[in-house]
C-alpha positions in Angstrom: 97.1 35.3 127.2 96.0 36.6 130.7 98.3 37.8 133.4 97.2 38.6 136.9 98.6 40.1 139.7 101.8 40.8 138.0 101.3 45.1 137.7 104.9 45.9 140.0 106.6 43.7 137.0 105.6 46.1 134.3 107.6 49.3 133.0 105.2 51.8 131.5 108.0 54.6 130.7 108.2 54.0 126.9 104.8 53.0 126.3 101.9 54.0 124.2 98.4 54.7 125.8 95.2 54.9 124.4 92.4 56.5 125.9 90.1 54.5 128.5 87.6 51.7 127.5 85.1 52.0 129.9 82.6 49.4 130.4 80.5 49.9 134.0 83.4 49.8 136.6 85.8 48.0 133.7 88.6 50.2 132.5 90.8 49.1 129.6 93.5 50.9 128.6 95.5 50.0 125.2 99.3 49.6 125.5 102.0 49.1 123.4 106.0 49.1 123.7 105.2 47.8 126.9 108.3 46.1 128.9 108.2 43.3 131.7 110.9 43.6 134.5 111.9 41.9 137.5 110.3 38.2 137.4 107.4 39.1 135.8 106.1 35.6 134.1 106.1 37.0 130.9 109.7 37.4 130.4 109.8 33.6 130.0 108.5 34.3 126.4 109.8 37.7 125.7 111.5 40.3 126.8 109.4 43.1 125.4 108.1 45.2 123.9 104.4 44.3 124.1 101.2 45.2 123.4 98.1 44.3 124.4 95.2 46.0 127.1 95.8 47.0 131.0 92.5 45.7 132.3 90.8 47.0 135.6 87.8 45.5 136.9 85.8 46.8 140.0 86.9 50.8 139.3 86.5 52.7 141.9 88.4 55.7 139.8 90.7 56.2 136.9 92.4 60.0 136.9 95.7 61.4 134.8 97.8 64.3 134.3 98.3 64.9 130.6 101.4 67.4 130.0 101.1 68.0 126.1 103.9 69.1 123.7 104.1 71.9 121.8 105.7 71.0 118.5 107.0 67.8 117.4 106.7 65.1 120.8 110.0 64.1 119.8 111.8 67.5 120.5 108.7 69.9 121.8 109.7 73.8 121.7 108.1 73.6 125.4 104.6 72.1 127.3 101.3 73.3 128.2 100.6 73.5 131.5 99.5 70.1 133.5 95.8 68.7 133.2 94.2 66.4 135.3 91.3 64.1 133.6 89.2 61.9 135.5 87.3 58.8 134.0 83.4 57.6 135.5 81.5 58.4 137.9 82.0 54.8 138.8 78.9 53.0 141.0 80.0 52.9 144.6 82.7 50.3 145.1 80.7 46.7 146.9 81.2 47.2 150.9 84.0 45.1 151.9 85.7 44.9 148.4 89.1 45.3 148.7 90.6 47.9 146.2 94.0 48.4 145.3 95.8 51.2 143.9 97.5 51.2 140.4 99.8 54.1 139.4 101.4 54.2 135.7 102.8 56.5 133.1 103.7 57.1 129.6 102.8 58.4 126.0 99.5 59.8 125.1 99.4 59.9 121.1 96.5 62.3 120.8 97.0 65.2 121.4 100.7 63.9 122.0 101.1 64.2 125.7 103.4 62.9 128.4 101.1 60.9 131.0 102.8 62.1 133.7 100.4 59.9 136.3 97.7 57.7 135.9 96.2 56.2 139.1 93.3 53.8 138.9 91.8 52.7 142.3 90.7 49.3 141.7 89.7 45.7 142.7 91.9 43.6 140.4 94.3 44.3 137.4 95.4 41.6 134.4 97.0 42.3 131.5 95.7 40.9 128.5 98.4 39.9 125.7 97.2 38.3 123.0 100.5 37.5 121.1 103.3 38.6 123.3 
């Protein structure tokens, strides 16, 4: 199942991220434990958790900040200090194309990090669910 334009219905904070797909300016990120919220459509089937892929097409760019743990993720003796990561290059967005900006967070298995902000500038999102 494909759902478009629904990104503000989503709640990343308990979810699991995978490192990026990238396929020309494509991005797709693997979630799971993924929750909708508010009147996303998908909350007529379930409320949560999900899985499925985060799918950007027309990237313009795809950065994070990774904070790993030190220890155990579950209760880390502290962090190492904040790094950014940026995905691409990306070819130069079409003139006129309108991109939006997506901004998202979560768990990054490995190294097990917190993703403290993931911002992909692009021009359209969907979520891909295949068995919510």
């Amino acid at each position: 199942m494909r759902f478009e334009d629904d990104f503000d219905g989503l709640f990343f904070s308990e979810s699991v991220l995978s490192a990026p797909i990238i396929q020309e300016n494509t991005v797709r990120v693997a979630v799971r434990g993924l929750f909708p919220i508010k009147n996303h459509r998908l909350l007529k089937l379930t409320k949560g958790p999900i899985n499925g892929f985060l799918v950007f097409e027309g990237v313009a760019r795809s950065e994070r900040i990774l904070i790993e743990y030190v220890g155990d993720s579950r209760k880390p003796s502290s962090f190492r200090e904040p790094r950014r990561e940026c995905d691409g290059p990306f070819a130069t967005p079409i003139h006129g194309m309108q991109l939006h900006e997506f901004g998202f967070e979560g768990f990054w298995e490995i190294p097990p990090a917190w993703v403290d902000s993931w911002v992909v500038e692009a021009n359209r999102f969907f979520l891909d669910v295949s068995a919510p």
